[in-house]
C-alpha positions as MATLAB code, in Angstrom:
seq = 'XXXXXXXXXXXXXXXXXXXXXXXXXXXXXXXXXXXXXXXXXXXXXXXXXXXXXXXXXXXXXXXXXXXXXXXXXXXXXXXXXXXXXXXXXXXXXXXXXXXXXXXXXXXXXXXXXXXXXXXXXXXXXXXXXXXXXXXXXXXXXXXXXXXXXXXXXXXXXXXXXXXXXXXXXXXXXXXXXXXXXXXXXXXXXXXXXXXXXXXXXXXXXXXXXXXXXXXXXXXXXXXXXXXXXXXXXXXXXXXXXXXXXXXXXXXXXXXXXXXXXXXXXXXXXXXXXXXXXXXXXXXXXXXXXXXXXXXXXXXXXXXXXXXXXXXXXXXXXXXXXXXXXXXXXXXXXXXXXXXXXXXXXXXXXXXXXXXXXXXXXXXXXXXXXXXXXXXXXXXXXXXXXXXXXXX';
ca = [
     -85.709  -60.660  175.179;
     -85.530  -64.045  176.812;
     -88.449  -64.686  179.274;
     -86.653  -67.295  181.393;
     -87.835  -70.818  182.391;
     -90.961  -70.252  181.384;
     -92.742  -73.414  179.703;
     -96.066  -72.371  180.129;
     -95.904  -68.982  178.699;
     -97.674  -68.667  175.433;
     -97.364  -65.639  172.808;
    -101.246  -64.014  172.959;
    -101.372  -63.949  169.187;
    -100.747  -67.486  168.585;
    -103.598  -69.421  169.840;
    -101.378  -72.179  170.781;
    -102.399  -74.431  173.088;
    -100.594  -74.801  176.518;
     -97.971  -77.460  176.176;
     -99.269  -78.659  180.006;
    -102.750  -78.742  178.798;
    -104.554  -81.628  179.715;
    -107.375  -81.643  176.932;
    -105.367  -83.144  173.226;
    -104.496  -80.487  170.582;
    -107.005  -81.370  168.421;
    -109.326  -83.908  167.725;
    -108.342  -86.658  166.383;
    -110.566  -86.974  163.184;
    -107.641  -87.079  160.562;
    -108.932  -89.093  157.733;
    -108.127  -92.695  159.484;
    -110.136  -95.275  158.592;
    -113.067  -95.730  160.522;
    -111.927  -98.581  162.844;
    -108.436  -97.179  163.475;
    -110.916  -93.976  164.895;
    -113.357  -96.088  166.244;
    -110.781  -98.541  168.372;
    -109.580  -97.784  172.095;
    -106.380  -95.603  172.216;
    -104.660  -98.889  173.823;
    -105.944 -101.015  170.684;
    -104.778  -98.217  168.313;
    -101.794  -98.344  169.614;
    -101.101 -101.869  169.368;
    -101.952 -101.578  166.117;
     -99.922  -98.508  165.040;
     -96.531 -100.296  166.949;
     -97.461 -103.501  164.655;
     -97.285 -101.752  161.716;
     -94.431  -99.181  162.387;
     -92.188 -102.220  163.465;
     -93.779 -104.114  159.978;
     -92.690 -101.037  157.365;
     -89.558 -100.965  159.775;
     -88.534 -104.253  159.074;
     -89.631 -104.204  155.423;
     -87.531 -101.030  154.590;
     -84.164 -101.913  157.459;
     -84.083 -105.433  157.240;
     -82.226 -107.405  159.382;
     -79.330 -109.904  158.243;
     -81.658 -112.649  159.440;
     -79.537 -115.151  156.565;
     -76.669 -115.047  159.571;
     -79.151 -115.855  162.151;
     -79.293 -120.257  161.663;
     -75.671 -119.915  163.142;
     -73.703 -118.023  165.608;
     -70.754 -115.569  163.695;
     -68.088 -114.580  166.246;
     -67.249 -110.823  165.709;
     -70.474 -110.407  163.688;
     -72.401 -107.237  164.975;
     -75.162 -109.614  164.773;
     -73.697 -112.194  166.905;
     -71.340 -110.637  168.873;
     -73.400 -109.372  172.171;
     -75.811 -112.146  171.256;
     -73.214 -114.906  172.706;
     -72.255 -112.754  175.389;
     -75.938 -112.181  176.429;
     -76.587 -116.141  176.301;
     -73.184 -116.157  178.884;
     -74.515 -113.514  180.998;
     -77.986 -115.567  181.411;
     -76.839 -118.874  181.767;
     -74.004 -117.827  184.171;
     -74.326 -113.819  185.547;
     -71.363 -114.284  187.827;
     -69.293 -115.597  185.302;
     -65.719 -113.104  185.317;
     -65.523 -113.934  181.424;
     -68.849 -111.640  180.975;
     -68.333 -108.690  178.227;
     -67.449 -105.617  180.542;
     -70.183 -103.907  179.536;
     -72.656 -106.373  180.288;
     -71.746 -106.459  183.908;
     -73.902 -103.636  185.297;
     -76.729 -104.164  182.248;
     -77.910 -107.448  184.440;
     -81.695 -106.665  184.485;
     -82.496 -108.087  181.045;
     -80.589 -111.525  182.137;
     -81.976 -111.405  184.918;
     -85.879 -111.340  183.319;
     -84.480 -113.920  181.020;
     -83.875 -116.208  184.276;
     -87.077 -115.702  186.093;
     -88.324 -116.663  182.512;
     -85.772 -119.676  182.581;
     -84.957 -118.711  178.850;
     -82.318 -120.404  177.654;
     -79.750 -119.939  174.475;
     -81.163 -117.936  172.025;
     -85.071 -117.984  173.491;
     -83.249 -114.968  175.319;
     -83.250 -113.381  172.604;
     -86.608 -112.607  172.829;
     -86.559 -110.110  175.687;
     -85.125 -107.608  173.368;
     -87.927 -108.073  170.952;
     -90.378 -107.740  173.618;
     -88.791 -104.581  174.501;
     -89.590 -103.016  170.419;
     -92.921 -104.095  170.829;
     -93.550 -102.607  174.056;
     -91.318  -99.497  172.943;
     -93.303  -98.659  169.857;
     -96.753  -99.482  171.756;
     -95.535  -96.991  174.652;
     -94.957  -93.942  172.370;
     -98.124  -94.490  169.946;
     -99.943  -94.415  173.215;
     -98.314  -91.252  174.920;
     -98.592  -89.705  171.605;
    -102.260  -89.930  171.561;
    -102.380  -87.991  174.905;
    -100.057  -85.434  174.437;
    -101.520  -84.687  170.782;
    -104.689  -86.181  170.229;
    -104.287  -86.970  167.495;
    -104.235  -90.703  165.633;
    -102.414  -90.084  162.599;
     -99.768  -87.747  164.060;
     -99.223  -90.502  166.989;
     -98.721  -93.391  164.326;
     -96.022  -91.170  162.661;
     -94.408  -90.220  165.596;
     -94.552  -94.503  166.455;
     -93.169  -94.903  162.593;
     -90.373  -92.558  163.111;
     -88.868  -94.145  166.270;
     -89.330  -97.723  164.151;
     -87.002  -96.210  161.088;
     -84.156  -95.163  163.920;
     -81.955  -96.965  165.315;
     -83.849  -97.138  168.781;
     -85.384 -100.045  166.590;
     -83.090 -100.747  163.623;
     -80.414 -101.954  166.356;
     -82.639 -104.222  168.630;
     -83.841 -105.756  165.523;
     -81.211 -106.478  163.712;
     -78.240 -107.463  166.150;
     -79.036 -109.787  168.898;
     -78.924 -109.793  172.512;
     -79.934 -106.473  172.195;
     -82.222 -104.714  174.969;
     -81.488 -101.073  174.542;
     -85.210 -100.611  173.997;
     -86.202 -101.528  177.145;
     -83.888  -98.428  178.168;
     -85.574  -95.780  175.738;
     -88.875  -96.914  176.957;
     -87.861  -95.728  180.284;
     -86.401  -92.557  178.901;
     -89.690  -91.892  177.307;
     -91.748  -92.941  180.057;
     -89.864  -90.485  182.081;
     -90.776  -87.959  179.589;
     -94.075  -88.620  178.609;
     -96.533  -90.862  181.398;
     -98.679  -88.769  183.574;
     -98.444  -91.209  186.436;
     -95.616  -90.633  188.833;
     -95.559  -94.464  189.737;
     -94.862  -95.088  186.300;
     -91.840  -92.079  186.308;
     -90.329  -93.781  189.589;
     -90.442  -97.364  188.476;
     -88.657  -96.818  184.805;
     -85.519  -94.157  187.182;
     -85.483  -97.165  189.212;
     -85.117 -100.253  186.958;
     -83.499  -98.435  183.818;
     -80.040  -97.627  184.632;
     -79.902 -101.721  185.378;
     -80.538 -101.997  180.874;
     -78.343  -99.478  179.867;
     -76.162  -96.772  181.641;
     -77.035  -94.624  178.693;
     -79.828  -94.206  180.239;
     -78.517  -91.967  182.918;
     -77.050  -90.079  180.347;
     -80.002  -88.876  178.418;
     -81.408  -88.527  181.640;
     -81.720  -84.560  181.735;
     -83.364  -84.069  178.801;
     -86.315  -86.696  179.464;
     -86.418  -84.205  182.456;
     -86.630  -81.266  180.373;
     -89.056  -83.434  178.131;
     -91.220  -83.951  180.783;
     -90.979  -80.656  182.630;
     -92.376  -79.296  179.080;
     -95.226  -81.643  178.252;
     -96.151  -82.947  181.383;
     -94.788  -80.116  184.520;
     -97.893  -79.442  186.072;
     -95.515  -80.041  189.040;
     -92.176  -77.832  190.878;
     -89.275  -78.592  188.090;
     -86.647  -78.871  190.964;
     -89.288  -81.226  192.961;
     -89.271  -83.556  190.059;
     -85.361  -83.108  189.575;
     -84.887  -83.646  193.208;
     -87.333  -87.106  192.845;
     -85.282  -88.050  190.260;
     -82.084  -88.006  191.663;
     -83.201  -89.859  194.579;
     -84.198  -92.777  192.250;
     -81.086  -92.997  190.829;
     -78.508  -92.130  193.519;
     -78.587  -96.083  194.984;
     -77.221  -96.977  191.365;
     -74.825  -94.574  191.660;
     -73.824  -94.817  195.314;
     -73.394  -98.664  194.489;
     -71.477  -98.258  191.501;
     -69.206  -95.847  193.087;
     -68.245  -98.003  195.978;
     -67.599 -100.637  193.460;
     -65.184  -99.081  191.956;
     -63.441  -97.205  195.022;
     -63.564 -100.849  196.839;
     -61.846 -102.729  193.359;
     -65.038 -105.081  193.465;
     -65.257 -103.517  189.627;
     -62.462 -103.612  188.143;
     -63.597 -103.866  184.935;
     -64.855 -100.196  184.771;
     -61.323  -98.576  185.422;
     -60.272 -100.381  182.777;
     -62.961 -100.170  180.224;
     -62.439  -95.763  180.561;
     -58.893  -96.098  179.936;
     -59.364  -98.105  176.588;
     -61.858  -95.775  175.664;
     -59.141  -92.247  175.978;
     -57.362  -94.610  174.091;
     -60.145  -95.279  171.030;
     -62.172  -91.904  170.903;
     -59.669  -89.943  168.824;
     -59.762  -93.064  166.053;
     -63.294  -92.891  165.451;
     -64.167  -89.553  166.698;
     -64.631  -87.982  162.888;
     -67.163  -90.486  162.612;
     -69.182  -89.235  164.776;
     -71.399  -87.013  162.864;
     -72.367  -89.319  160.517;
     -73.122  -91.999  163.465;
     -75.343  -89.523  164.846;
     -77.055  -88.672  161.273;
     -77.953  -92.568  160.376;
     -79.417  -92.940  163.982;
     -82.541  -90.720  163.075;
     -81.598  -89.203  159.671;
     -84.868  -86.614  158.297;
     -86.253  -86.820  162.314;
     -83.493  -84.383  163.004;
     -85.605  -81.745  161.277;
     -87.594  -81.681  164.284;
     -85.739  -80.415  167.065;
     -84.572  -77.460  164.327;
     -87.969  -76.636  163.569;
     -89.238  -76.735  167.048;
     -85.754  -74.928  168.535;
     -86.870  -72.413  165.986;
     -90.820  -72.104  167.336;
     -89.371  -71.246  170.782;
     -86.877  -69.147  169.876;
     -89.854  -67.234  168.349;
     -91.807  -67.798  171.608;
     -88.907  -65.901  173.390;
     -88.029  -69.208  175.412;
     -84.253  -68.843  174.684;
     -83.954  -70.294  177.846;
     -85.546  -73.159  177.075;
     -83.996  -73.909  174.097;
     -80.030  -73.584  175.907;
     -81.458  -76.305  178.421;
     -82.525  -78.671  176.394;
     -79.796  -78.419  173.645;
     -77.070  -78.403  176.606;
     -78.900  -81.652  178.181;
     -79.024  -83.373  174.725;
     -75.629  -82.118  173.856;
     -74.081  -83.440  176.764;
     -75.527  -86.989  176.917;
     -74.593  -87.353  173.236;
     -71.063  -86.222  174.078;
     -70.327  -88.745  176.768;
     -72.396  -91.871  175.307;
     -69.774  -91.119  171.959;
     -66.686  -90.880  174.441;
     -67.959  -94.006  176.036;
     -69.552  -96.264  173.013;
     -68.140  -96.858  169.691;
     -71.271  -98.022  168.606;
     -72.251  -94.495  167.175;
     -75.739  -94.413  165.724;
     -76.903  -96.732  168.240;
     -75.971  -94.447  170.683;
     -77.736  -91.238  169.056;
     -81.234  -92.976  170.066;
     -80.925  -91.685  173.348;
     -82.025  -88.631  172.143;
     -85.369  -90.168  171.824;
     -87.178  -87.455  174.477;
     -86.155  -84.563  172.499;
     -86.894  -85.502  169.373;
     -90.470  -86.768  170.499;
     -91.081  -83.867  172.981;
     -89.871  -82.026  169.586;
     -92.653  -83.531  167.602;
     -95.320  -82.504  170.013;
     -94.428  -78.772  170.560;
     -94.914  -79.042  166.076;
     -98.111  -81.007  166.216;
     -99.987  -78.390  169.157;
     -98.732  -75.461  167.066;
    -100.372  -76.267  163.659;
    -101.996  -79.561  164.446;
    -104.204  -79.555  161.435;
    -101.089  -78.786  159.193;
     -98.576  -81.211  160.984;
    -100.179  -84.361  160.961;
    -100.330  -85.074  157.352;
     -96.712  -83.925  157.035;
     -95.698  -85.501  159.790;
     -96.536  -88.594  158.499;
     -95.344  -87.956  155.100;
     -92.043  -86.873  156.939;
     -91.815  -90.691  158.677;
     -92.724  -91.984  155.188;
     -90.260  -90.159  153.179;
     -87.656  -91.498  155.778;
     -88.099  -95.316  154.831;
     -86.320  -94.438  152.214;
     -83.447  -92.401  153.244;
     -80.550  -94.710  153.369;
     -79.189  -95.662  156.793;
     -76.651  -97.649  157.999;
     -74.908  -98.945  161.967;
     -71.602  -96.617  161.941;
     -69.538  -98.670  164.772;
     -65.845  -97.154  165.271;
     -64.541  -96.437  161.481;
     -66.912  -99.352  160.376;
     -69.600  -98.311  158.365;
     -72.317 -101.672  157.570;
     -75.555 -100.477  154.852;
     -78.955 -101.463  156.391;
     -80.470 -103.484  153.004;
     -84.872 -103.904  152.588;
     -86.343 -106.738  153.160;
     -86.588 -107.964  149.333;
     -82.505 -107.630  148.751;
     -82.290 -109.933  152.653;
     -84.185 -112.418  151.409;
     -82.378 -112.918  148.463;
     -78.956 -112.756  150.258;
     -80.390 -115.842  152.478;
     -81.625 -118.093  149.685;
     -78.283 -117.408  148.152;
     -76.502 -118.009  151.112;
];
């Protein structure tokens, strides 16, 4: 029998710690060297992003041998040039349609005064801090070192990484760091600021929205769920209000016309859907199933239709809206994290070394960007850097 929104509740013969707990799972003595146990959780986590983005790159490689020149209708190249025309001219009516409400990252670029492909760099920035982020909030939420640098290794291998590295003029990262920053930071200054700025990266960040809320309301709700929700929604609603009047004014026309094309594409690449959302996290789905399956023994039933709804839901309109498929399944970042924790605080002992042999395991899954019917293999590093002395 379900026991209703209940996130705290704990079965009494489980010993399971409280997934609101401030103390860590466990300590974090998991035979790390003695300098990765020894170093501040900020240093650690430096150092764990550093070398998740490293085996990353080594095992995903980017087609860096089309990088010395730009390659119109490239995925490499394509929202690279219209990035460089967004920051060199933002008010520019020849801007990519999609580009036109994503004006934060040009508009860092400016204060910056980047210019061509030095812009470039903001999305980079946005891995680094990305993969730094999450080995940090990892190390709160399960105190544990080697479980936080596998959680850190399996964001790297998806394509919350894979994409931002590999195809320029890409800042989606700076949009899952606020998703998981709404999930995952203690500090409600650090909630409000990434509602506030993060819908200005990437709308899709509005879309996975509700389940960094149910993310949060898990791992973190030591406060009201409906006060947060409530908080929330006032963060976003100027975004909304504005984008609204935009289009009910015709000051956007753009948007009108960008749904209408997409009724007209979903039903081509809709049946590629699946496998879009498979390559954007490929063995990491085993999470959610495993941890859907701990609460469902918990009785949380309710839980479980929340989250799955929330996730559902955002995936289903980011598909409709974006034919860049596996790109878009990274917005399920929350879940599959806030997945990885409810795992590591039931058997902590037991879940970091698989957990890491899990993120392992996956460098060497094939994966590959599914855009539309397109379908482009992600090569290692070895088989790139023959391509571009060939080239």
């Amino acid at each position: 029998m379900s026991r209703g929104f209940d996130f705290n509740h704990q079965a009494a013969d489980n010993n399971c710690p409280s997934p609101n707990d401030d103390q860590p799972a466990i300590a974090s003595k998991q035979a790390l060297p003695a300098w990765a146990e020894d170093a501040s959780p900020n240093v650690f986590a430096l150092i764990a992003a550093a070398l998740a983005l490293t085996l990353s790159l080594i095992a995903f490689a980017p087609h860096f041998w089309l990088w010395h020149q730009p390659v119109e209708g490239s995925f490499e190249w394509t929202r690279g040039l219209a990035f460089e025309e967004q920051v060199a001219n933002p008010s520019s009516p020849t801007i990519e349609p999609a580009l036109q409400w994503r004006c934060l990252p040009a508009a860092i670029a400016r204060v910056l005064k980047m210019k061509g492909h030095s812009a470039f760099l903001i999305g980079w920035l946005g891995v680094i801090s990305l993969l730094t982020g999450i080995a940090r909030w990892m190390i709160d939420h399960t105190g544990n070192r080697m479980a936080a640098f596998a959680a850190t290794l399996l964001v790297a291998e998806s394509s919350a990484v894979i994409v931002p590295t590999g195809w320029l003029g890409i800042n989606d990262a700076w949009a899952w760091l606020g998703l998981a920053a709404v999930a995952f930071s203690r500090r409600q200054l650090v909630f409000a600021t990434a509602l506030l700025l993060c819908p200005w990266v990437d709308e899709r960040f509005l879309l996975a929205l509700p389940l960094a809320l149910w993310a949060r309301q898990i791992l973190v709700g030591r406060k009201p769920f409906l006060g947060q929700l409530s908080f929330a929604g006032a963060c976003v609603t100027p975004y909304l209000l504005l984008r609204i009047w935009a289009a009910w004014s015709g000051t956007d026309a753009t948007s009108g016309v960008f749904i209408r094309k997409c009724l007209d594409d979903f039903g081509h690449y809709a049946p590629c859907a699946p496998l879009g959302w498979w390559m954007g996290w490929r063995l990491a789905w085993l999470l959610p199933l495993w941890s859907g399956w701990l609460l469902w023994q918990d009785g949380k039933t309710s839980s479980i239709t929340l989250g799955l709804g929330a996730a559902a839901t955002g995936l289903a309109l980011a598909t409709f809206l974006a034919a860049d498929l596996s790109r878009s399944a990274a917005m399920l970042l929350p879940g599959i994290l806030a997945s990885f924790v409810l795992i590591t605080k039931r058997n902590p002992s037991l879940f970091a070394g698989h957990s890491l042999a899990l993120a392992v395991t996956n460098l060497f899954v094939p994966a590959a960007h599914v855009v539309s019917v397109k379908i482009a293999l992600i090569s290692c590093l070895p088989l790139e850097w023959w391509r571009w002395i060939h080239s």
